[in-house]
Backbone as CSV, one residue per row, in Angstrom:
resi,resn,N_x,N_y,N_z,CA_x,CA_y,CA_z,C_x,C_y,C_z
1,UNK,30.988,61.489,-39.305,29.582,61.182,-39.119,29.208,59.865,-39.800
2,UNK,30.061,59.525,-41.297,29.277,58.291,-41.772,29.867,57.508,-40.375
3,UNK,31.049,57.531,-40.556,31.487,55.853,-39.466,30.696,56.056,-38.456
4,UNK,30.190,57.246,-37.740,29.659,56.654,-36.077,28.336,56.414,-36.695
5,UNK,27.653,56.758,-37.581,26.550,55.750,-38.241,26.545,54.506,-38.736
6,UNK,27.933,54.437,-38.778,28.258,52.868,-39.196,28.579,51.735,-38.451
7,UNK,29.115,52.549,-37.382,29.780,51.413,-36.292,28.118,51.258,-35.590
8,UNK,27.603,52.614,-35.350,26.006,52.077,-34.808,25.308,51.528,-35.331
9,UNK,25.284,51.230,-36.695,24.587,50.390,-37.108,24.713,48.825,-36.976
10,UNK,25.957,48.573,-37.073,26.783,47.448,-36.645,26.507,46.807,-35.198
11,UNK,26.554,47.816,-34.326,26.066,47.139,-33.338,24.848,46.916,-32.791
12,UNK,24.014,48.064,-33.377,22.209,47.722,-33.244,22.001,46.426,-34.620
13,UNK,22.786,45.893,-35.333,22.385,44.757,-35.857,22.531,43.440,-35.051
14,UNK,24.086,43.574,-34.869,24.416,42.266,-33.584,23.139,42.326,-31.972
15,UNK,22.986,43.219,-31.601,22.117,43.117,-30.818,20.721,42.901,-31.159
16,UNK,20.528,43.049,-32.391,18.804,42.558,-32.892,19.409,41.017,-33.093
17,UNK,19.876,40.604,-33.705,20.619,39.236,-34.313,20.755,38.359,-32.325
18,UNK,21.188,39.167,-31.633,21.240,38.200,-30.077,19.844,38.157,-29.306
19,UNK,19.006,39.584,-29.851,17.354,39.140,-29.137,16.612,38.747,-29.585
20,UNK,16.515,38.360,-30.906,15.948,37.223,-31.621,16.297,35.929,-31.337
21,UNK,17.825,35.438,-31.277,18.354,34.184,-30.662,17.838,33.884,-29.270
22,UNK,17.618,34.835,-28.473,17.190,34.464,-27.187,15.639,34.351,-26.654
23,UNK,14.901,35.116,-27.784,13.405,34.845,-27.689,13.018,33.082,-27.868
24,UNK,11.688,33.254,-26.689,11.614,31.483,-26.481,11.364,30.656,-27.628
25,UNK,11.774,29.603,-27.854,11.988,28.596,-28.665,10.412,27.832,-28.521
26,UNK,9.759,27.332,-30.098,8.642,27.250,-30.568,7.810,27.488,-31.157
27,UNK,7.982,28.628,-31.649,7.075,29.963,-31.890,7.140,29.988,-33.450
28,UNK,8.061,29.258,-33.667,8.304,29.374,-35.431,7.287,28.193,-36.310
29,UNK,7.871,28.205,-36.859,6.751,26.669,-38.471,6.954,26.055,-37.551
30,UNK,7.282,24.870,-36.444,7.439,24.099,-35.899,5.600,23.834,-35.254
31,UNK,5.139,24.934,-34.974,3.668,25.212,-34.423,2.952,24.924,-35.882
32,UNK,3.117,25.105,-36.884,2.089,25.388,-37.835,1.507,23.557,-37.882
33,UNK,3.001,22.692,-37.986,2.362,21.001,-37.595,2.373,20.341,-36.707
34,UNK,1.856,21.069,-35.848,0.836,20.119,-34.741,1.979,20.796,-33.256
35,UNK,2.594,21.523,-33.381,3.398,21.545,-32.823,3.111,22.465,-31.403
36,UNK,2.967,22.299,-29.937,2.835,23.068,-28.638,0.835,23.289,-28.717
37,UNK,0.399,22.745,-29.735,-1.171,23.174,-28.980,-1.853,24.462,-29.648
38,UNK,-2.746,24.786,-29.681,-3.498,26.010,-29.911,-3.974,26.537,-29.103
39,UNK,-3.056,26.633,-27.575,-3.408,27.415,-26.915,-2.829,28.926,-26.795
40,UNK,-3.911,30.048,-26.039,-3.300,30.984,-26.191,-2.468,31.675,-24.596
41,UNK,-1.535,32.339,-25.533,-0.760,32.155,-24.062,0.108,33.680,-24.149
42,UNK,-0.834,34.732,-23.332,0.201,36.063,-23.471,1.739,36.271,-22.789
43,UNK,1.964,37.235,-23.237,4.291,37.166,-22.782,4.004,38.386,-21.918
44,UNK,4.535,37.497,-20.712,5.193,38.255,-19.983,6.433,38.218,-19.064
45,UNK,6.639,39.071,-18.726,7.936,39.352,-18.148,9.041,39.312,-18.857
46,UNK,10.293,38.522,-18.791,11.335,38.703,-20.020,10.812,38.808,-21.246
47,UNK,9.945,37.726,-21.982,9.288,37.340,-23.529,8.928,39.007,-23.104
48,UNK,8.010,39.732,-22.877,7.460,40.942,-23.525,8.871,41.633,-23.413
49,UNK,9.344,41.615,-22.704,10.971,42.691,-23.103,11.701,42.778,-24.082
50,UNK,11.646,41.304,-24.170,12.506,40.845,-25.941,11.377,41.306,-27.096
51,UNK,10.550,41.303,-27.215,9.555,41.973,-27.936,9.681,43.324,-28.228
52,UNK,9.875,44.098,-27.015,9.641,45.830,-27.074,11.483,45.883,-27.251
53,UNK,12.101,45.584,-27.313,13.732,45.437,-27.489,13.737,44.957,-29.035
54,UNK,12.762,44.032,-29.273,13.326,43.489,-31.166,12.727,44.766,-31.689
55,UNK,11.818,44.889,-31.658,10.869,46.143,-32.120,11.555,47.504,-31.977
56,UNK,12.377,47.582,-31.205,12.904,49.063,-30.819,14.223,48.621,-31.648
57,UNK,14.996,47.812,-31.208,16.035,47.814,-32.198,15.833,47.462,-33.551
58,UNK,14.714,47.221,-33.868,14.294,47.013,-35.532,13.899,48.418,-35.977
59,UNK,13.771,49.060,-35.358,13.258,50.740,-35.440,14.238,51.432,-35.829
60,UNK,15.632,51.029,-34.916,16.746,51.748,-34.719,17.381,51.421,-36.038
61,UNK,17.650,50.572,-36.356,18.467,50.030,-37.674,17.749,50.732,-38.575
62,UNK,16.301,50.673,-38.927,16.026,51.267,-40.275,16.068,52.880,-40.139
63,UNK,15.894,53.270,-39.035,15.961,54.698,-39.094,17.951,54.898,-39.373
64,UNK,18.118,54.485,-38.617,20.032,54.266,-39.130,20.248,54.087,-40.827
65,UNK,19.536,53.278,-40.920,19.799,53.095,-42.247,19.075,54.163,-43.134
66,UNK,18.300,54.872,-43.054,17.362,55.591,-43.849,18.569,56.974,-43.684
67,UNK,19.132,57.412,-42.460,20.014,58.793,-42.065,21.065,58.472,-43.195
68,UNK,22.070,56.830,-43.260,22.922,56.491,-44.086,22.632,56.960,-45.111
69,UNK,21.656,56.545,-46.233,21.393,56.474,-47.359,21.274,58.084,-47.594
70,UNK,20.462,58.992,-46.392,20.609,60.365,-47.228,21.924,61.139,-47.088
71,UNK,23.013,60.586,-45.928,24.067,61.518,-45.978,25.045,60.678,-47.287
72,UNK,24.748,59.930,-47.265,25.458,58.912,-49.101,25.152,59.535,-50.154
């Protein structure tokens, strides 16, 4: 039971670590100086997927990690 909590954790990290890399480029400090405008602009289609995907696999890891720590 630890390892298949371990190897899953392992791979719900690499896959949070690749939908963060692939969310659109801009969005970071680069905006805070002067950077793309102050306009507002809602996500859709892929951008909201990578959203409900970082969020779900950010879910998954800490609940992974929280099961780890009590069978440890």
């Amino acid at each position: 039971m630890k390892n298949i909590l371990l190897v899953l954790q392992i791979i719900v990290s690499v896959l949070l670590i690749l939908v963060i890399l692939l969310q659109s480029k801009g969005t970071g400090l680069g905006t805070v100086f002067g950077g793309s405008g102050s306009i507002y602009r809602s996500k859709r289609g892929i951008e909201k997927l990578f959203i409900y995907l970082t969020i779900l696999l950010a879910l998954s890891f800490f609940l992974i990690s929280v099961l780890q720590v009590i069978i440890y």
